[in-house]
C-alpha positions in Angstrom: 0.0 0.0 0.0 1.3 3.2 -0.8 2.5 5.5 2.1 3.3 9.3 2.1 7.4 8.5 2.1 7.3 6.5 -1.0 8.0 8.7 -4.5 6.6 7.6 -7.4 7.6 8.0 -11.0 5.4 6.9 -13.2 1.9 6.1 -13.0 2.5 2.3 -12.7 4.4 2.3 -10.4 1.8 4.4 -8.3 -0.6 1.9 -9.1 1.5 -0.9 -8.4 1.5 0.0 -5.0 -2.1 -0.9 -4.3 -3.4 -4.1 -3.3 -5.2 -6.1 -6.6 -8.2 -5.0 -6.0 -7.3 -1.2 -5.6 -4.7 -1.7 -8.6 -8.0 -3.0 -10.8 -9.9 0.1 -9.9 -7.3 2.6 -10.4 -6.6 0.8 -13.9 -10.0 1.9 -15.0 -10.0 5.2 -13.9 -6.3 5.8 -16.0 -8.2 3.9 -19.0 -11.3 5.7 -19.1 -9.4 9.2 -18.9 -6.9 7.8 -21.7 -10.2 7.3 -24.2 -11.0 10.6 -23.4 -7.7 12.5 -23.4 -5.3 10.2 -26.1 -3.4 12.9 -27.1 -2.6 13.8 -23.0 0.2 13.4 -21.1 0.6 11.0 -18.2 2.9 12.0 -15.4 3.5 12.3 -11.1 2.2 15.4 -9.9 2.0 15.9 -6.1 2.6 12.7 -5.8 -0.4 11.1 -7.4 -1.3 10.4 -11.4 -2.1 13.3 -13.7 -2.9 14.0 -17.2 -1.9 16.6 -19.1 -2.9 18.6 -22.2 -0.4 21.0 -23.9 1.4 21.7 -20.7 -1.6 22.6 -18.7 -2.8 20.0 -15.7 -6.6 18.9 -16.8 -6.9 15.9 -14.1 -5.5 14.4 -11.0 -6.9 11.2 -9.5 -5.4 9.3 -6.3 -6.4 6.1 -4.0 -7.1 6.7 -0.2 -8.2 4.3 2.8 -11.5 4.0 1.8 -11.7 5.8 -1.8 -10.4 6.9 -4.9 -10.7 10.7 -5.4 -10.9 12.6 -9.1 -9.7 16.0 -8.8 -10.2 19.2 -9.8 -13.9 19.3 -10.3 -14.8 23.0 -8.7 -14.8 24.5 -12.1 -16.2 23.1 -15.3 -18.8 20.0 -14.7 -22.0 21.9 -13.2 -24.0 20.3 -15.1 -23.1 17.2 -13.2 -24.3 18.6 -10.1 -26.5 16.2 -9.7 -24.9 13.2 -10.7 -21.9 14.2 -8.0 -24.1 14.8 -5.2 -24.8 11.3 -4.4 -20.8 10.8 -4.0 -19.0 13.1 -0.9 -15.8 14.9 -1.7 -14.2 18.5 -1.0 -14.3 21.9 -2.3 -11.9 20.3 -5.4 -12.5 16.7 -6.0 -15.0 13.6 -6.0 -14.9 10.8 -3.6 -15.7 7.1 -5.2 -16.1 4.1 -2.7 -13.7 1.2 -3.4 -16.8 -0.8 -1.9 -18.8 0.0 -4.8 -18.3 -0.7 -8.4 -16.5 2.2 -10.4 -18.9 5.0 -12.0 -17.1 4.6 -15.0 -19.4 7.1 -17.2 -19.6 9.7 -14.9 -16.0 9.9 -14.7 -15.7 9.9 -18.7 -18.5 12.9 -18.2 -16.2 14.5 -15.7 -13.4 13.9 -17.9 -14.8 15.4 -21.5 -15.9 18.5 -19.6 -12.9 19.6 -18.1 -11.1 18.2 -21.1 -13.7 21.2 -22.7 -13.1 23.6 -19.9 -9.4 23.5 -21.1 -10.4 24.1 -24.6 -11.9 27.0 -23.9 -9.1 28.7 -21.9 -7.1 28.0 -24.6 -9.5 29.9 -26.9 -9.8 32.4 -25.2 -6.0 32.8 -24.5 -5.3 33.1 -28.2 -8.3 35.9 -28.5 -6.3 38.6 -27.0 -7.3 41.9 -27.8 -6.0 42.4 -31.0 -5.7 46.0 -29.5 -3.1 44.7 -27.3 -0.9 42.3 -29.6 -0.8 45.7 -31.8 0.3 47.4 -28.8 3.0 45.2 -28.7 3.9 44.7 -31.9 4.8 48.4 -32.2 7.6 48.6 -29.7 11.3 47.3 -30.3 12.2 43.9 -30.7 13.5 43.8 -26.7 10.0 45.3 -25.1 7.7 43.6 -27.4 9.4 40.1 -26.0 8.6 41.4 -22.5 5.2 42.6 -23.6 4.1 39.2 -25.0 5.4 37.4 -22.0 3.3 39.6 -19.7 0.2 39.4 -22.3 0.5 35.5 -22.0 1.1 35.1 -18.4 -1.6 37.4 -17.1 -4.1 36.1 -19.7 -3.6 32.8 -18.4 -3.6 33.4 -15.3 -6.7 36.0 -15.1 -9.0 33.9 -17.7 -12.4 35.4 -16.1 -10.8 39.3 -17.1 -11.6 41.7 -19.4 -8.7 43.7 -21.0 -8.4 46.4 -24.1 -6.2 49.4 -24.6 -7.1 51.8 -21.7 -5.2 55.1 -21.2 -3.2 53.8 -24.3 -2.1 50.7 -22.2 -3.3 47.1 -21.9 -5.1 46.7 -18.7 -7.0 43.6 -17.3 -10.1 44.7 -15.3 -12.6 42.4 -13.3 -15.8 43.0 -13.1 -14.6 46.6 -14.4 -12.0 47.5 -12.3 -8.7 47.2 -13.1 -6.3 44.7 -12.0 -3.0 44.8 -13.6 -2.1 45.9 -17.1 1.9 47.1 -18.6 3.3 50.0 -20.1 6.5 51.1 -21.6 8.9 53.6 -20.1 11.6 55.4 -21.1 14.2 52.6 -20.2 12.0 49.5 -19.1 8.2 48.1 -19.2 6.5 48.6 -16.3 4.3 46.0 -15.0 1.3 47.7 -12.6 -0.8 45.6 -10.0 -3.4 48.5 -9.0 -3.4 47.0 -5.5 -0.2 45.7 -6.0 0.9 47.4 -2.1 -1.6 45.0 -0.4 -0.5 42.4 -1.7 2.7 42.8 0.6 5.5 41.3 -2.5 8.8 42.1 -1.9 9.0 41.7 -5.9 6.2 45.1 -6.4 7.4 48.3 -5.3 5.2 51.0 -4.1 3.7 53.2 -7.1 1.9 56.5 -7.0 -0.3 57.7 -3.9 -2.9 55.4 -4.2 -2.5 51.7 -3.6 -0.9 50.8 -6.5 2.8 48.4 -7.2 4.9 47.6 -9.8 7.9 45.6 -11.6 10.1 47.0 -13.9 11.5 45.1 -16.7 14.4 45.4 -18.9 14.5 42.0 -20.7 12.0 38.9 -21.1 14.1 36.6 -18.9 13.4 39.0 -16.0 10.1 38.0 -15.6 9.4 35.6 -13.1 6.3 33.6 -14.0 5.6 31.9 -11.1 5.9 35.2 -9.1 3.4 37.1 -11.7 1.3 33.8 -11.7 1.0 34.5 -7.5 0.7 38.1 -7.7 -2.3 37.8 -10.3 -4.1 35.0 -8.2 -3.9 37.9 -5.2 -5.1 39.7 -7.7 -8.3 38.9 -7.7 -8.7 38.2 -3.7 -7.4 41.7 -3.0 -8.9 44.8 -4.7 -9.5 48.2 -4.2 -12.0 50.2 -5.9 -11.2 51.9 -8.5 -14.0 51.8 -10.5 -15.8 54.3 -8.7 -12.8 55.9 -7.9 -13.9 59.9 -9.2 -17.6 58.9 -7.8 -15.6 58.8 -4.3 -13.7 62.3 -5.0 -10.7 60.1 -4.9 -11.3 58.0 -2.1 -10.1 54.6 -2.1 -12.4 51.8 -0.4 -11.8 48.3 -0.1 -13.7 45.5 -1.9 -12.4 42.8 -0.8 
């Protein structure tokens, strides 16, 4: 039986740490996702079997004591609401008794429509304002490299924003108030988190009177995705409003 210490490889060898009748259930859940995702890639991730699909993570799935949880499934399958609620879980994932035979097609449901979920990130990713790419396009070789890199990461990080030219700059908002959007300087590009200072980042420095922060850039290779991929999560769980910012007479408040 597989214990926290072990580290696993490759997905058989996860499996083949299960007793038989574990091992037999596990198999079908890793078949029934390979019908539906042929063209994914199977690898270890956190320790447990994942699929993935042009270098994004679509699907996780793990044994425990008394189940074998599917994860994530807090995005993307709604419409399975009912279907799922018979089963418990979390917040992210399914729970399937190893008591019970294997709900096969409701897995393969699960599967095909965060499989679709994933499509249509990736649509939407490469639906960038063409504002924006213009934007980009127009400055030297050096800052457009820095441009696209911070067009791609913040794109797929914030998929549920907005963003066009705004002030003659590309800006994310949610919900209509801006996030985070890039400009260029005289000497760098300038990356701007409008509530970049509550974020508390050693990496955004203090910008303006307000409550804005920002990074400055001088080449591509400066840009620390997994940095912009944290600071545009807090993004959206810290904002201030600045939507109704000249409604207020300049007067910050806090939505959340």
């Amino acid at each position: 039986m597989a214990t926290a210490k072990m580290k696993f490889k490759t997905i058989d060898e996860y499996i083949g740490s299960f007793p038989p009748n574990v091992q037999r259930l596990l198999k079908q859940v890793r078949l029934t996702i390979r019908k539906v995702l042929p063209d994914a890639e199977e690898t270890i991730s956190y320790q447990i079997p994942t699929f993935k699909l042009n270098g994004k993570y679509i699907i996780y799935f793990a044994a425990w004591k008394n189940h074998i949880a599917l994860y994530p499934i807090h995005t993307g399958v709604e419409s399975l609401k009912k279907e799922l609620k018979r089963y418990k879980g979390s917040k992210s994932s399914v729970h399937f008794p190893l008591d019970t035979p294997m709900p096969l097609s409701l897995v393969r449901k699960i599967v095909q429509l965060k499989a679709s979920e994933h499509v249509g990130s990736v649509r939407k990713e490469n639906s960038l304002n063409k504002e924006i790419q213009a934007y980009n396009n127009s400055r030297s070789n050096n800052d457009k490299q820095i441009c696209n890199v911070l067009m791609q990461e913040i794109n797929r990080n914030l998929l549920d924003a907005e963003n066009k030219i705004w002030h003659g700059h590309p800006v994310w908002f949610l919900e209509g108030n801006p996030v985070v959007g890039y400009s260029k300087l005289k000497d760098s590009v300038r990356l701007l988190f409008w509530s970049g200072q509550s974020f508390e980042e050693k990496g955004l420095q203090p910008e303006g009177s307000f409550k804005a922060a920002e990074a400055r850039y001088t080449s591509a290779a400066q840009v620390n995705k997994k940095d912009l991929k944290r600071w545009c999560t807090k993004s959206k769980k810290i904002q201030w409003d600045y939507k109704n910012i000249v409604k207020r007479r300049g007067v910050l408040k806090r939505l959340q």
